[in-house]
VEXDOGU-833781 format. One record per residue: x, y, z of N, C-alpha, C in turn; residue in one letter. Coordinates in steps of 0.05 Angstrom, whole numbers, plus 5000, padded with zeros to 4 digits. Example, Ala and Ser with C-alpha at 12.3 -4.5 7.8 and 13.67 -1.06 7.14 Angstrom:
BEGIN
526448865156524649105156526449345156a;525749555142527349795143525850015157s;
END
This chain:
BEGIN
443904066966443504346959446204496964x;447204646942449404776941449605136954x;451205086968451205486980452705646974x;451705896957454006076953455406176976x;458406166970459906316994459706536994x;458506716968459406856974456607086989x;455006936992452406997008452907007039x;455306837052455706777083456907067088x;457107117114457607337131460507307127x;462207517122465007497123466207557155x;467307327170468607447195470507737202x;469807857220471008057222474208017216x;475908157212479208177201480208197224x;482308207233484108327256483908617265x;484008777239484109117239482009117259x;479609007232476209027243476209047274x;477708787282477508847313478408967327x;480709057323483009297335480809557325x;479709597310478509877310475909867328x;474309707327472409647341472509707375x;474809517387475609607406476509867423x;478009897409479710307408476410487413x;475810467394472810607387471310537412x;471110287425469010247447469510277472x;473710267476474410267502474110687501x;474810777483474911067487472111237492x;470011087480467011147489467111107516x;467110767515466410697542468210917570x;470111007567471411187571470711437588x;468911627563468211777567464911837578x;463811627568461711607581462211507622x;463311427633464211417650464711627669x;466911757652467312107658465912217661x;463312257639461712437642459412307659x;459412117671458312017698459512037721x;462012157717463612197750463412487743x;463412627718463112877720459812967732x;458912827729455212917734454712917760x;456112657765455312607802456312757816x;458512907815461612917831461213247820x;459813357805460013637798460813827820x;459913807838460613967872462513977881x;464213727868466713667884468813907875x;470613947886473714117890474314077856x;475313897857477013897829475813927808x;472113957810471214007785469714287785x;470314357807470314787817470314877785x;467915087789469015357763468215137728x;468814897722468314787702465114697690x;463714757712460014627696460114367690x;461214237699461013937692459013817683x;456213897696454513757694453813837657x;454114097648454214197620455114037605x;458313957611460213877602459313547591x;459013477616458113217614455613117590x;453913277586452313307565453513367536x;455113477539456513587523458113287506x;459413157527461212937515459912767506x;457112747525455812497509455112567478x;453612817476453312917445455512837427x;457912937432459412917415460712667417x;460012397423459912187414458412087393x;456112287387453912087375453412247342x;455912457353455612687321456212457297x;458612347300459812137273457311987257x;457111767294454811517282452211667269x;451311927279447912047267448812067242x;450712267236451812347208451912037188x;453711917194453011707174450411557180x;448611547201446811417185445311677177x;444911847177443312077165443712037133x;445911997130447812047098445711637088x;445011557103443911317089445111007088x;447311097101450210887111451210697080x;450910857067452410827034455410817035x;456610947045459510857056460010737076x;462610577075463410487100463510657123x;463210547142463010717175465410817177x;466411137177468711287177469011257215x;470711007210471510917241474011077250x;475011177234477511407244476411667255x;475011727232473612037242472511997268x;470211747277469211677303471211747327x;474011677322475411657331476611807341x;477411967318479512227325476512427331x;474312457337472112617346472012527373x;472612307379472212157416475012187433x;477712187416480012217430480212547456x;479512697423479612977447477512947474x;475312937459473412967487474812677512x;475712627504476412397522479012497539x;481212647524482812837541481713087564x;479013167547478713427560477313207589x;475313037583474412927604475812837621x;478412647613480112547644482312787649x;481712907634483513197642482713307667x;479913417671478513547683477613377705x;477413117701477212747727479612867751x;482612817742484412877751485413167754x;484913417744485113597757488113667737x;488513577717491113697702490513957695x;488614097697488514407686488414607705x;489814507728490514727749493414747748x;494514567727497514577722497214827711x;500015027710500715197684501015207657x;499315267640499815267609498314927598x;498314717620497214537606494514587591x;492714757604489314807584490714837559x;492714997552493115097534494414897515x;496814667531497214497516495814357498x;493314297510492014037507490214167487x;488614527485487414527459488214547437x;490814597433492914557421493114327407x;493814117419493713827412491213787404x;488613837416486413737404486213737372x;486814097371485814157346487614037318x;490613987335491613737318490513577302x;490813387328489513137328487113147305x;484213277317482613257298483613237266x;484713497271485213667245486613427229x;488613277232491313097222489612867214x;487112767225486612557225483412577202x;482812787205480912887182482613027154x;485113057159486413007137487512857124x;487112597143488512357128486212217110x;484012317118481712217117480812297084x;481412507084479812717062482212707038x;484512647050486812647027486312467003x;485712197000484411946981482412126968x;480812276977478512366962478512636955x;480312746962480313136952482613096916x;482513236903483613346882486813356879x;487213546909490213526914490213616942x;492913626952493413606982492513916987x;493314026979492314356986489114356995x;487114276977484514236987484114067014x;485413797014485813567033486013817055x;489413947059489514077077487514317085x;486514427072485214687073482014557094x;480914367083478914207099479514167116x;481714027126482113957143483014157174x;483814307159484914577171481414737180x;479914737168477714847167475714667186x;475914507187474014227214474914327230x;477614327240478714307262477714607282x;479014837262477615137270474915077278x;472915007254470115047266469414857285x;471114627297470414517322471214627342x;473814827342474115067367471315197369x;470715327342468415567348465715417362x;465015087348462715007358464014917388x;465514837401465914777432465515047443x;466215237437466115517451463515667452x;461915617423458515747418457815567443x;458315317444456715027464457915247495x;459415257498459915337536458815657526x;459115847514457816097521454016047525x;453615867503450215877509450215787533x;451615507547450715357573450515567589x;453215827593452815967607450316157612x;450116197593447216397578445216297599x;445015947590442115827604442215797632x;445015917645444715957677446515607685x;448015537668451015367680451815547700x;452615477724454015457740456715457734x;459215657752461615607753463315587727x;462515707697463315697677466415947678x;465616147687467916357689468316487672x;467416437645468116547616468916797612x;470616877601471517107595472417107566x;472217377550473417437528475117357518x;477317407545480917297532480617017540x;479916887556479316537557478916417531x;477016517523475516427501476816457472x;477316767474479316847445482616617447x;483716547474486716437474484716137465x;482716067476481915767466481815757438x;480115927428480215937406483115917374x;484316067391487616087380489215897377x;488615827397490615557411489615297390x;486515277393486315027390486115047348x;485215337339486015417309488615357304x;490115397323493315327311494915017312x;493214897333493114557327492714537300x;490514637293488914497270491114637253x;492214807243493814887227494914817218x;497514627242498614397246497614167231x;495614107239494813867225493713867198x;493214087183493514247159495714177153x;498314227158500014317151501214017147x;501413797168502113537166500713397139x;497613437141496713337111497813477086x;498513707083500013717054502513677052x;504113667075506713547066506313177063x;503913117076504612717077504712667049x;503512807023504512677006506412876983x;508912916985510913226978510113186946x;509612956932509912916905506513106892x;504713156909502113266898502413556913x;504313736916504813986930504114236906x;506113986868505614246850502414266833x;500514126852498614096842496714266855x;495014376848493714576870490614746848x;488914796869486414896858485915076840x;485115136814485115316789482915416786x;483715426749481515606745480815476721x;482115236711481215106684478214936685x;477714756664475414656671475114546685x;476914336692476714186710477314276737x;477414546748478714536778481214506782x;482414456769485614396775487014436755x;490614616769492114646756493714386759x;494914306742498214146755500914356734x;502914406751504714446739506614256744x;508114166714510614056717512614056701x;515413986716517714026702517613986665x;
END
């Protein structure tokens, strides 16, 4: 009896496993965190932050990617970058807040900064293959990143609301988070339409199709 090959399981690739890993050591990671953040909430270095919120918090936003694609029916491949660049930040803010780097000066500020990067750059690398032209690529991308400032910030004003502990919130906290981590993403807007300079004179219209191109 003869077997199609092409019916057998294909072994995972190299990448396959280098992404797999990245993806499970950065979970495994943060789930951790937000078990030293839960237990340890009382302690000194995690004063004023709601950990125990927090900690809830990180685990959710591990599980945003994987629900989404299977919600969507898992018709595309598993967007293992997005997973990715969605687990990096929380994984900063969590060993950020482990070790106590945000009693430094200006680092809070560094790091939402970078977040909104990060996200932003890596959901534009993402969306670039599939948008029209880089202007849209960037403009999405630019636009995730913002509304993941606004949804981290709705997430700690309600915890406070529901009687979190030690949150501190204020106006200007919240408005500089906000700013800070909008102008990451800007950034990372701004990196997706220059990564490819040759689709810059291409940009969103008004013809039938959606798109102008101008050229020489």
């Amino acid at each position: 009896m003869s077997t199609d090959d092409t019916t057998l399981p294909r072994p995972p690739s190299p990448s396959d496993i280098a992404w797999t890993a990245a993806i499970t050591t950065v979970k495994a990671a943060v789930l951790a965190l937000a078990v030293d953040a839960a237990v340890n909430s009382d302690k000194p270095r995690f004063q004023g932050k709601a950990m125990k919120v927090r900690a809830i918090g990180y685990v959710g936003a591990l599980l945003v990617v994987p629900v989404a694609w299977r919600l969507r029916g898992r018709d595309d491949p598993y967007p293992r970058e997005l997973d990715l660049a969605v687990a990096l930040p929380i994984l900063v803010d969590a060993g950020g807040n482990a070790v106590g780097i945000y009693q430094g000066a200006h680092v809070d500020d560094a790091i939402h900064f970078a977040n909104g990067a990060l996200l932003a750059g890596v959901v534009g690398a993402l969306a670039s293959p599939r948008a029209k032209t880089g202007w849209e690529a960037a403009g999405f991308a630019t636009a995730i990143g913002t509304a993941a400032a606004a949804v981290w910030e709705i997430f700690e004003w309600v915890a406070m609301k529901l009687g979190a502990k030690g949150m501190d919130l204020t106006y200007d906290d919240t408005m500089e988070d906000l700013i800070e981590t909008s102008a990451g993403a800007l950034l990372g807007g701004l990196v997706t339409l220059l990564r490819h300079p040759t689709r810059l004179r291409e940009y969103p219209g008004r013809g039938p199709d959606q798109i102008v191109s101008r050229r020489r």
